[in-house]
VEXLUM-844903 format. One record per residue (C-alpha): residue number from 0; x, y, z. Coordinates in Angstrom, 3 decimals, padded with zeros to 6 digits, always signed. Example, Ala and Ser with C-alpha at 12.3 -4.5 7.8 and 13.67 -1.06 7.14 Angstrom:
REM residues 2
PT  seq        xx        yy        zz
PT    0  +012.300  -004.500  +007.800
PT    1  +013.670  -001.060  +007.140
REM end
This chain:
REM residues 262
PT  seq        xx        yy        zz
PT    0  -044.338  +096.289  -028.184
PT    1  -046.538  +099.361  -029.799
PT    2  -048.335  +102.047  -028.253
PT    3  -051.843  +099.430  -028.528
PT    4  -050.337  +096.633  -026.920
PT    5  -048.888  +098.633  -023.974
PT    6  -052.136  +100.163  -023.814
PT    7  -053.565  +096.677  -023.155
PT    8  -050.860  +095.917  -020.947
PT    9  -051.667  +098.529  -018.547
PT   10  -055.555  +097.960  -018.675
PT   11  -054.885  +094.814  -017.680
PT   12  -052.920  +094.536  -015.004
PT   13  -055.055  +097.833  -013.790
PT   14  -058.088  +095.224  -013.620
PT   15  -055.497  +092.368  -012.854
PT   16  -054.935  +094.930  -009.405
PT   17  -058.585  +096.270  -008.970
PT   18  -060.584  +093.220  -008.447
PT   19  -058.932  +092.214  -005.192
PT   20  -059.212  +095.541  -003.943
PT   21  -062.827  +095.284  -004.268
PT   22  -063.376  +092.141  -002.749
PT   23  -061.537  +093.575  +000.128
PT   24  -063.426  +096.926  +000.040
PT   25  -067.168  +094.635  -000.073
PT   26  -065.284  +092.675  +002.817
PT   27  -064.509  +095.681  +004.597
PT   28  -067.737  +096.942  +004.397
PT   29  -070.111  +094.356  +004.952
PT   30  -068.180  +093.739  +008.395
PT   31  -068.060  +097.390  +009.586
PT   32  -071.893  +097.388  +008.861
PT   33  -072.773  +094.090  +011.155
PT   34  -073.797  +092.288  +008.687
PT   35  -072.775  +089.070  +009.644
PT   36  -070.883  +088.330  +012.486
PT   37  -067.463  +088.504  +013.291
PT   38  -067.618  +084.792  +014.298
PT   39  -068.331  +083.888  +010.837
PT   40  -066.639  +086.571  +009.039
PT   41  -063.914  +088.703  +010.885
PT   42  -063.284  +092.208  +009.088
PT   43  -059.638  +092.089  +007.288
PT   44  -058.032  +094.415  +009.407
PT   45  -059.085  +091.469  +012.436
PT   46  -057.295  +089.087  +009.370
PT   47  -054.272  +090.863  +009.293
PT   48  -053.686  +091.344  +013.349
PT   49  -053.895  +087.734  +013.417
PT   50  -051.551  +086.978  +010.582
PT   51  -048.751  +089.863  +012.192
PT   52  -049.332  +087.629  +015.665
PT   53  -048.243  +084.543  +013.994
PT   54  -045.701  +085.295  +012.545
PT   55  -044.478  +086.799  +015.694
PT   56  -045.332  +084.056  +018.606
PT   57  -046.226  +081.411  +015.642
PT   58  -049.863  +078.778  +016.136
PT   59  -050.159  +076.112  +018.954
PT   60  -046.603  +076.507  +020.103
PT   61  -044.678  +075.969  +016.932
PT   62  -043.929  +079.269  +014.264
PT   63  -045.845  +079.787  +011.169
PT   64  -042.869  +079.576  +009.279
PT   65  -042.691  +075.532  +010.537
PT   66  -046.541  +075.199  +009.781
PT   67  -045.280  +077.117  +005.753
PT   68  -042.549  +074.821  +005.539
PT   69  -044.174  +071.649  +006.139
PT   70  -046.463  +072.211  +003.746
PT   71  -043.869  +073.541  +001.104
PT   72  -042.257  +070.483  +001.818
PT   73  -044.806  +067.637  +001.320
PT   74  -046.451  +069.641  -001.581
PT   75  -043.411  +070.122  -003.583
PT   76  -041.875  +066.545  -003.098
PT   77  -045.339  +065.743  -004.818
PT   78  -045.445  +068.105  -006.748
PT   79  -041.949  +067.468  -008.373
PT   80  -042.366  +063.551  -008.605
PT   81  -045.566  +063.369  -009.647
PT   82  -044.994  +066.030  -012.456
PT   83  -041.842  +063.921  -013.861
PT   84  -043.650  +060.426  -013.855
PT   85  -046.892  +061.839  -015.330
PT   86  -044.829  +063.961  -017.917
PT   87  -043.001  +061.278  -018.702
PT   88  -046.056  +058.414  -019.077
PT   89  -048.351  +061.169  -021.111
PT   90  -045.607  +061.131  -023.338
PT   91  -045.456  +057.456  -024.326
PT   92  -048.802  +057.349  -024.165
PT   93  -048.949  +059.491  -027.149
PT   94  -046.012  +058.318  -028.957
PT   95  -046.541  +054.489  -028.061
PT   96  -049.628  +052.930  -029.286
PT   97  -048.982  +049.275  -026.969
PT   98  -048.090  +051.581  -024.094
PT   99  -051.286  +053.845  -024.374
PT  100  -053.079  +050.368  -024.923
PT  101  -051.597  +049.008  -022.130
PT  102  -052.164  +052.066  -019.574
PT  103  -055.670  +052.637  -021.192
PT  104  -058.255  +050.754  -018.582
PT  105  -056.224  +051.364  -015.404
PT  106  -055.603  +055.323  -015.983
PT  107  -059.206  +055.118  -017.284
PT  108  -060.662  +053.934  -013.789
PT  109  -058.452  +055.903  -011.269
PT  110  -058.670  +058.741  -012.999
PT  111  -062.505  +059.983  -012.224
PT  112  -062.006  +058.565  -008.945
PT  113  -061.737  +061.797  -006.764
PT  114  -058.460  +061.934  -004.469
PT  115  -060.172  +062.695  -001.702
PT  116  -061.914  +059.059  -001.949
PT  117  -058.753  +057.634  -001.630
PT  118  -058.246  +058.885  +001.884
PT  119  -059.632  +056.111  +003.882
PT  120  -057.660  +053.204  +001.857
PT  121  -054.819  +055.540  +002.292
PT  122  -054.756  +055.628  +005.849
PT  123  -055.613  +051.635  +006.123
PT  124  -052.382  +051.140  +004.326
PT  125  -050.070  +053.784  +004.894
PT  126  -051.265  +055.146  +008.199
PT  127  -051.717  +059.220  +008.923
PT  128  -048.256  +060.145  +008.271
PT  129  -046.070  +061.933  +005.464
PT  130  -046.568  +059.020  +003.027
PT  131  -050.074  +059.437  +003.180
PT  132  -050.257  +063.339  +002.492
PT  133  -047.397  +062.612  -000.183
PT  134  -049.338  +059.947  -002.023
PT  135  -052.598  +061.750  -002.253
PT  136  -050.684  +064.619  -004.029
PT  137  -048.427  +063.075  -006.172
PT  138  -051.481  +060.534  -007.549
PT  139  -053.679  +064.103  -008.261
PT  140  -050.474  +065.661  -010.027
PT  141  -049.377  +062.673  -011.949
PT  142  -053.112  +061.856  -013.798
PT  143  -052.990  +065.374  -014.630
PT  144  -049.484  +065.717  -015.983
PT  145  -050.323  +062.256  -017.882
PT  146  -053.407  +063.644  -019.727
PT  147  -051.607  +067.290  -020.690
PT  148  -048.552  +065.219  -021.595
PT  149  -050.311  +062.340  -023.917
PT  150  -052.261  +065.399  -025.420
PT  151  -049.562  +067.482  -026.332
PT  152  -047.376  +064.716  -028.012
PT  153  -050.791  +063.982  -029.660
PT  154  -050.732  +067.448  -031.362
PT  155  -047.768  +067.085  -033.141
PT  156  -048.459  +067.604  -036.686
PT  157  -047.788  +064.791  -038.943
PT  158  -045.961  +066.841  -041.627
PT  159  -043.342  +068.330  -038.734
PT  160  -042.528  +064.274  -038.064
PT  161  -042.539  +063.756  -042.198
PT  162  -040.248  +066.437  -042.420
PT  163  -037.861  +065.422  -039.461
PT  164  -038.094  +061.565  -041.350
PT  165  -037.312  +062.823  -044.635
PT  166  -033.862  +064.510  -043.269
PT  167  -032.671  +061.305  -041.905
PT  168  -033.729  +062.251  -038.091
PT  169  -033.218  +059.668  -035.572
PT  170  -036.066  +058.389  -032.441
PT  171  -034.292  +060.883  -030.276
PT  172  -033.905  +063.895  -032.420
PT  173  -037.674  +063.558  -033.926
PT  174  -038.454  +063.133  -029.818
PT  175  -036.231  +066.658  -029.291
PT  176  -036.956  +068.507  -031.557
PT  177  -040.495  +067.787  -032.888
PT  178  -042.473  +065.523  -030.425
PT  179  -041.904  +067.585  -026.896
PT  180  -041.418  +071.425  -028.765
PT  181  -045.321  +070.360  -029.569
PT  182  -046.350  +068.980  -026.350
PT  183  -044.577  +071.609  -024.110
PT  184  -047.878  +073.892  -024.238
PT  185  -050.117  +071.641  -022.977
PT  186  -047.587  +070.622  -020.073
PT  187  -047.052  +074.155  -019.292
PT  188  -050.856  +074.112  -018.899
PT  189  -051.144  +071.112  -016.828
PT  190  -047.673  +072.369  -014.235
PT  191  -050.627  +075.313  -013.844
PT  192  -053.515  +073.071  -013.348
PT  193  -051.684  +070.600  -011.424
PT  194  -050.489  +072.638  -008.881
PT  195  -053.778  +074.473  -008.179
PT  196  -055.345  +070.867  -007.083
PT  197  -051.943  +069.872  -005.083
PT  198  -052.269  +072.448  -002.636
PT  199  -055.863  +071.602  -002.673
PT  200  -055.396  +067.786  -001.979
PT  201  -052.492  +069.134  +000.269
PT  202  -054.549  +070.669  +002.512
PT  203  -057.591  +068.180  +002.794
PT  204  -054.666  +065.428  +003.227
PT  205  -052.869  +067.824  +006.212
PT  206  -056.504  +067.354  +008.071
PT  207  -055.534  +063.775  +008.572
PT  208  -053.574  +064.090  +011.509
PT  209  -050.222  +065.589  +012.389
PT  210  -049.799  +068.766  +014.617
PT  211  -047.579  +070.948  +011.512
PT  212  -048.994  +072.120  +007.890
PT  213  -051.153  +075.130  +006.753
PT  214  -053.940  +072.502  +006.741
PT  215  -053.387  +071.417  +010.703
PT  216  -053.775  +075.086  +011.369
PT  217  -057.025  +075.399  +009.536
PT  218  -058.464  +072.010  +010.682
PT  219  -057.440  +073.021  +014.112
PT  220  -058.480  +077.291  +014.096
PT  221  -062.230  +075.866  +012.890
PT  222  -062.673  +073.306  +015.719
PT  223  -062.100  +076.052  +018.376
PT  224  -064.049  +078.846  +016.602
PT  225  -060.491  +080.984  +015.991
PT  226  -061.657  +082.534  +012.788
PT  227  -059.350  +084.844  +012.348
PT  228  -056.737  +082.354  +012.658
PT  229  -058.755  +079.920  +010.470
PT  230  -059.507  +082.992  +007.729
PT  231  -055.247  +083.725  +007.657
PT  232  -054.637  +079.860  +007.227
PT  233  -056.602  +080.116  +004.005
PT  234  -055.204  +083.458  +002.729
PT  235  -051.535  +082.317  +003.213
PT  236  -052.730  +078.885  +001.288
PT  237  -054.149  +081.587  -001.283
PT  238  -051.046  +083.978  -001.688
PT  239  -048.587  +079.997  -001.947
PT  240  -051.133  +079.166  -005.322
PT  241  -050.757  +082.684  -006.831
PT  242  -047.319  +082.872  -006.171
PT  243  -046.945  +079.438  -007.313
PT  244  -049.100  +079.803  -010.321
PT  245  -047.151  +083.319  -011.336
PT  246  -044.220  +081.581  -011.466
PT  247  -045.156  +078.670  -013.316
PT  248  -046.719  +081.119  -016.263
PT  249  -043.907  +082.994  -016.143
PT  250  -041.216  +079.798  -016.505
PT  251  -043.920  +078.881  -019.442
PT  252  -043.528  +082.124  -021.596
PT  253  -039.816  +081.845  -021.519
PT  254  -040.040  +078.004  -022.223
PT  255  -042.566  +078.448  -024.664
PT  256  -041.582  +081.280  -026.326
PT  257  -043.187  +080.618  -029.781
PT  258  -046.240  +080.324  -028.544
PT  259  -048.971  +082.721  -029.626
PT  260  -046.328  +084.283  -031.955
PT  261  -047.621  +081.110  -034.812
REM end
């Protein structure tokens, strides 16, 4: 790395670092001035009391750490599944012509069909428990895996699978080596999208009913006017998607190592 790039490096992550802060400072200040009422917005020193008395005596009777890991637990499990099934039907999809054919109308239909929709069939047929909240997730994830996935293996240039032919390359080396080096960009990029709208769908599906989950605490902070309560619900579900998305860019420029260096 030269002296430019460093350069660039820090000025980033400088402004990477700043812009919170001044959220937090315009926060900070439009509180301490009355602005608007504590009621609807409670100063982030009120924020951070609340979040210290959580994790100390926990919400409704049960620790925050149980409300954290329910929600770990029914996002990931969707998460996980719905990234392997999507990754893996994208895939065909763009390999397969009678598969994409075949997949066409149905993916075609559910997919603008916003998951949040689905919620009353959901709860006619699976009731208000885990398989609900599971469902809702792993249906958001999976569409978007599908489309990253089918557009990735779409990408791969035609000269790369002449090339792979023309050595005597089998189905499954052409598949290694060629098809999913190409498409692992655009998965990368969907893991990222994908898990931005899981914890989104995760929380909108943890308002269906249940007494555990970042969402139940929300849901349940709003209907009794706790703001502060409701305000650290959202910042831990904030701080779980940056963490989350960090990680997954991270695992992506160590996957995906080439890319950017073409």
């Amino acid at each position: 790395m030269n002296a430019d790039q460093m350069r660039a490096r820090r000025r980033y992550w400088f402004i990477a670092i700043l812009s919170p802060l001044a959220i937090l400072l315009v926060w900070a200040l439009v509180t301490a001035k009355g602005m608007v009422t504590s009621t609807i917005l409670p100063p982030p020193w009120q924020v951070v009391a609340t979040f210290a008395d959580m994790v100390q005596h926990g919400y409704s009777g049960i620790g925050i750490w149980t409300h954290i890991g329910a929600s770990l637990w029914r996002v990931g499990v969707a998460f996980l599944a719905g990234s392997v099934f999507g990754t893996g039907l994208g895939l065909l999809r763009g390999r397969v012509p009678a598969i994409d054919a075949l997949l066409l109308v149905p993916s075609e239909i559910v997919r603008p069909i916003p998951p949040l929709g689905l919620i009353p069939l959901f709860i006619l047929w699976f009731g208000i428990g885990e398989i609900s909240k599971i469902l809702l997730i792993f249906i958001s994830v999976m569409l978007i895996m599908m489309v990253n996935a089918q557009a990735g293996a779409r990408a791969c240039s035609v000269d790369a699978l002449r090339a792979a032919q023309s050595m005597g390359a089998g189905r499954w080396q052409i598949f290694r080596f060629v098809v999913l080096p190409s498409a692992l960009p655009q998965i990368m990029t969907g893991l990222r999208v994908s898990m931005g709208t899981a914890l989104t769908i995760l929380v909108a599906s943890e308002l269906l009913g249940g007494d555990r989950g970042l969402g139940f605490v929300i849901l349940d902070a709003s209907s009794f006017f706790r703001t502060t309560y409701l305000f650290g619900g959202i910042v831990l579900i904030g701080v779980i998607g940056l963490l989350t998305d960090r990680g997954i860019a991270y695992l992506g420029r160590r996957i995906v190592h080439w890319e950017g260096k073409r």
